[in-house]
C-alpha positions as CSV (number, residue, x, y, z in Angstrom):
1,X,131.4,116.6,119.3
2,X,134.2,118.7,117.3
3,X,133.4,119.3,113.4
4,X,135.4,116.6,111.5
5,X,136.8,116.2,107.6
6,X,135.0,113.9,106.0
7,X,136.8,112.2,102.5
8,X,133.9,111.0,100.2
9,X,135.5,109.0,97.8
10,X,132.1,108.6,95.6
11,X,128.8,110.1,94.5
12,X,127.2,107.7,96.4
13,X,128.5,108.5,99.7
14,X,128.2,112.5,99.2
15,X,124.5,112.0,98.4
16,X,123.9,110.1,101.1
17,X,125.9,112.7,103.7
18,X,123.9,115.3,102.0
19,X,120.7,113.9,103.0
20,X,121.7,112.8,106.5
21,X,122.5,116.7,107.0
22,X,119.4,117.3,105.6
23,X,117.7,114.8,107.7
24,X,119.3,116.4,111.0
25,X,118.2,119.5,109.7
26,X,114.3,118.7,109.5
27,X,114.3,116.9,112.8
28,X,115.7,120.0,114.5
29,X,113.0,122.2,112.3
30,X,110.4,120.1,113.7
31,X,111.8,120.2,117.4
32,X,111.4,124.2,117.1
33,X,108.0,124.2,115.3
34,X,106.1,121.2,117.5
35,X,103.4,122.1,119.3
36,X,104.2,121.7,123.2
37,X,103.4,118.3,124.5
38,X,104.1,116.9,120.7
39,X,108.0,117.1,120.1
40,X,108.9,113.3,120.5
41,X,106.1,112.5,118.5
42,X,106.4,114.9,115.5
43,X,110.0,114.5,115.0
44,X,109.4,110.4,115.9
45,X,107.4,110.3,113.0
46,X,110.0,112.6,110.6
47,X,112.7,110.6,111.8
48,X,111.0,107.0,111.0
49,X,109.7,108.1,107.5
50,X,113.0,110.3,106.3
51,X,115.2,107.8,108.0
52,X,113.6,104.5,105.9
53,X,113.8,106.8,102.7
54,X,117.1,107.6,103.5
55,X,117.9,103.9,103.5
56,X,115.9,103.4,100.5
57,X,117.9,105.5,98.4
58,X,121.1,104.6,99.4
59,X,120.5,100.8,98.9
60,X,118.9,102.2,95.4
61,X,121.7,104.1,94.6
62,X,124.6,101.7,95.8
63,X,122.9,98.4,93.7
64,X,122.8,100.7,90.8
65,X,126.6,101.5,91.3
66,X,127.5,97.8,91.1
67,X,125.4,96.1,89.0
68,X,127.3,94.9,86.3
69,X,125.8,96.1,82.3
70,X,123.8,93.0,81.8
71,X,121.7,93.7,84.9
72,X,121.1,97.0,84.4
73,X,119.7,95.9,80.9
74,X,117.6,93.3,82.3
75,X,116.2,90.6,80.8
76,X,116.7,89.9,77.1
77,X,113.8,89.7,74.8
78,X,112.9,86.6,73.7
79,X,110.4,83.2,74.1
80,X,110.0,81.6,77.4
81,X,109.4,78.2,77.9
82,X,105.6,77.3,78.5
83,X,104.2,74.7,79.7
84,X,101.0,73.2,78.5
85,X,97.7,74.6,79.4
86,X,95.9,72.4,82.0
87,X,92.7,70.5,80.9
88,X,89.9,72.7,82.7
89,X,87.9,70.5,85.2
90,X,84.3,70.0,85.7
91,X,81.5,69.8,83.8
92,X,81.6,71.4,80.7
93,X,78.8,73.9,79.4
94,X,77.3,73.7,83.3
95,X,74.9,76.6,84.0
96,X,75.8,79.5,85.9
């Protein structure tokens, strides 16, 4: 595969290229350092873990580019409607 140009167009995107390379980066560290007999495994395991934070933080970071103000505040202080209390049932003063 020939190098190509990439054109971020946000901080999101760079981030998340930044730990892709880094991701590569560790899988092929782990390739070299395995023990023999272990490779698939080791990196299996790098590539699961990194790979769902990877995901992670990119969901993270994309929901906190578009929520709007009001979500980022979340939720106004104030009373909430209760309901009553419901009467307890059984006997009462029963020994334990």
């Amino acid at each position: 595969m020939q190098p190509r140009m990439l054109r971020l167009t946000d901080p999101v995107e760079a981030m998340v290229v930044e730990q892709a390379i880094a991701l590569v980066r560790q899988l092929r560290q782990t390739c070299q350092t395995a023990p023999h007999g272990q490779v698939l495994a080791q990196t299996e395991l790098v590539a699961v873990a990194q790979g769902r934070e990877l995901s992670r933080q990119a969901l993270e970071a994309v929901l906190n580019q578009t929520a709007t103000p009001a979500e980022k505040k979340g939720h106004p202080n104030g009373s909430a409607p209760a309901t009553r209390p419901a009467k307890a049932k059984g006997r009462p003063n029963a020994p334990l």
